[in-house]
Every structure is written in structure tokens, then in C-alpha cells.
C-alpha positions as CSV (number, residue, x, y, z in Angstrom):
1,X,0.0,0.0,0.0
2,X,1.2,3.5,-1.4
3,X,1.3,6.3,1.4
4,X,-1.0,9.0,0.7
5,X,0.1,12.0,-1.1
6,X,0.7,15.0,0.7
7,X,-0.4,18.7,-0.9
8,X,1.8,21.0,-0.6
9,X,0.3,24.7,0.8
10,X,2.0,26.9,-1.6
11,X,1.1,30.9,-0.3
12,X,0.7,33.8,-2.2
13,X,3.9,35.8,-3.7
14,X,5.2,38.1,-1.0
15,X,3.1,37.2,2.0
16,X,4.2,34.4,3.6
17,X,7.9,34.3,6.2
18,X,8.3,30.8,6.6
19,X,11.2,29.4,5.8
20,X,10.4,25.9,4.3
21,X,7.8,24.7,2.4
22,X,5.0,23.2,4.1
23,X,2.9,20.4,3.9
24,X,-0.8,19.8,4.4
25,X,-0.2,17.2,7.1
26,X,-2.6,16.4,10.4
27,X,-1.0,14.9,12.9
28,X,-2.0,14.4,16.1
29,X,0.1,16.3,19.0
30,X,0.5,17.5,22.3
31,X,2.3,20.7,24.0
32,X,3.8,20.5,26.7
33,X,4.0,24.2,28.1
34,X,6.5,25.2,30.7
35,X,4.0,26.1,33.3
36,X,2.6,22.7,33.3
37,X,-0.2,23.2,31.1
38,X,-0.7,20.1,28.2
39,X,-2.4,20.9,25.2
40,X,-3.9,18.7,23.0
41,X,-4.5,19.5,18.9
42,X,-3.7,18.4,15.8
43,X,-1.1,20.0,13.1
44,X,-2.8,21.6,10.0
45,X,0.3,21.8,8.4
46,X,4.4,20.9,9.1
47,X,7.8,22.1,7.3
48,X,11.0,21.1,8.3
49,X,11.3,24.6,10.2
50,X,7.7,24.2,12.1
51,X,4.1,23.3,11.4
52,X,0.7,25.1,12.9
53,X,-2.2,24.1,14.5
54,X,-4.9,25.4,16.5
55,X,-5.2,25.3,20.2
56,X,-8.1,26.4,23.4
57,X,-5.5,28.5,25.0
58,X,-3.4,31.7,23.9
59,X,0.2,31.5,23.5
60,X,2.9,34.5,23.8
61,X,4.8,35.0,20.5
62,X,8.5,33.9,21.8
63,X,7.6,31.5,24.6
64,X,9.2,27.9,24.6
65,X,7.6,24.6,24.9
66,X,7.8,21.1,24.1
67,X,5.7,18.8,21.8
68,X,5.1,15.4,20.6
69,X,4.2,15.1,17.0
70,X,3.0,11.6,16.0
71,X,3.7,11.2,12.4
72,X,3.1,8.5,9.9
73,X,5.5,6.2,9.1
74,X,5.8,3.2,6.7
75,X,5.9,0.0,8.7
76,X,9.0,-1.7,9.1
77,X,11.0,-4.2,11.3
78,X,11.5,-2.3,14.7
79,X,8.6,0.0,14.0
80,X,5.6,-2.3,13.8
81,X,3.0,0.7,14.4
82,X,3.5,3.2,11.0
83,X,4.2,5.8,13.6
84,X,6.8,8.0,14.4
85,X,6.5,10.9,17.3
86,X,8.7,13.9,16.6
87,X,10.0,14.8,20.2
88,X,10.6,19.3,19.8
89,X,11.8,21.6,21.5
90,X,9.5,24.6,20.0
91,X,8.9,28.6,20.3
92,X,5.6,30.2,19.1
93,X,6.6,32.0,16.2
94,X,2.7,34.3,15.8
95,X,-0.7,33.5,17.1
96,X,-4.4,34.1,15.8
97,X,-7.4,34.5,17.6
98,X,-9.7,32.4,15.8
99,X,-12.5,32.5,17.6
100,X,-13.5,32.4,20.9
101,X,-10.8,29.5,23.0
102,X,-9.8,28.8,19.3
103,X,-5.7,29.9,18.9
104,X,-3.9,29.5,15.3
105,X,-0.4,28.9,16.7
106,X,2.6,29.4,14.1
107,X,5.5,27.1,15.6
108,X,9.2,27.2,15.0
109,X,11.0,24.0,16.3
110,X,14.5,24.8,17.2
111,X,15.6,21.1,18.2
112,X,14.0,17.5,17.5
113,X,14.4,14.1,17.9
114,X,12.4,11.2,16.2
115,X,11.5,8.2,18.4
116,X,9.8,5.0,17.0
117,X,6.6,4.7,18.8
């Protein structure tokens, strides 16, 4: 079985910062904020620099966290499940207020490690 394809987002000329190109990819994820906090969401879309998603509580442009990133993965010997989780460190590069507890969360990860699930 083929993996699915993955669209790429490709912005409009002159408005978009971000660094590397990014796919349309939703993963499931967690953030792990430094003052305790967990929060559950899902990425709408990840790059090699950082990936988005939405979120119930604001973040400060600049602070650090943590996440897990589950990712797909073909199956192979030593990774039975097609997963792989994305370990970053992470700082919230902007944040949208969506609409009421709904945050869009632009995340840069500085440092990563990838564990088999």
C-alpha cells in the first residue's frame, strides 16, 4: 500500500515568512508548556522549520515549549505501528485569535528528535 500523497500549501507571492515549504499534514500532538499546562491538537500543516495548529489557550509569541508530534511512518522491522513521534523543543513564532478558545499557533521548532513509537 502506497502512502498518501501529501499537498503542498504553496502561499501567495510576498506574504508568507516561513522558511520551508510546508505540507498539508494532520497529525495528532500534544504541547507541553513550561508552566505545566498540556495541550492537546492536531497540526494543519508541518515544514522542516515548524508546522501550525490550533489550540483552546493563547500562547505569547516567543515562549518555549515542548511537543510530541505523531507522524506516519511506513511500517517496518522495529517500527511495527507506522508511527513515528517527533520529540521538539519549539517557540511560538505568531498566534491568531480564531475564535472564541480557538488559537492559530505558528510554531518554529529549534531542536528535534524522532522516536519510534
Amino acid at each position: 500500500m502506497m502512502a498518501p500523497r501529501l499537498r503542498e500549501i504553496s502561499p501567495v507571492a510576498g506574504q508568507d515568512r516561513r522558511q520551508g515549504k510546508r505540507l498539508a499534514l494532520r497529525c495528532p500532538a500534544q504541547l507541553f508548556r513550561q508552566n505545566g499546562m498540556t495541550l492537546p491538537t492536531t497540526t494543519e500543516n508541518v515544514s522542516n522549520c515548524g508546522f501550525y495548529c490550533c489550540v483552546s489557550e493563547p500562547l505569547i509569541p516567543g515562549e518555549e515549549f515542548e511537543s510530541f508530534i505523531r507522524l506516519p511512518a511506513p511500517a517496518a522491522p522495529g517500527n511495527g505501528t507506522g508511527v513515528l513521534v517527533l520529540a521538539c523543543r519549539c517557540r511560538v513564532a505568531r498566534v491568531e485569535a480564531l475564535a472564541p478558545d480557538c488559537y492559530g499557533v505558528g510554531c518554529q521548532i529549534d531542536d528535534y528528535l524522532i522516536i519510534p513509537e
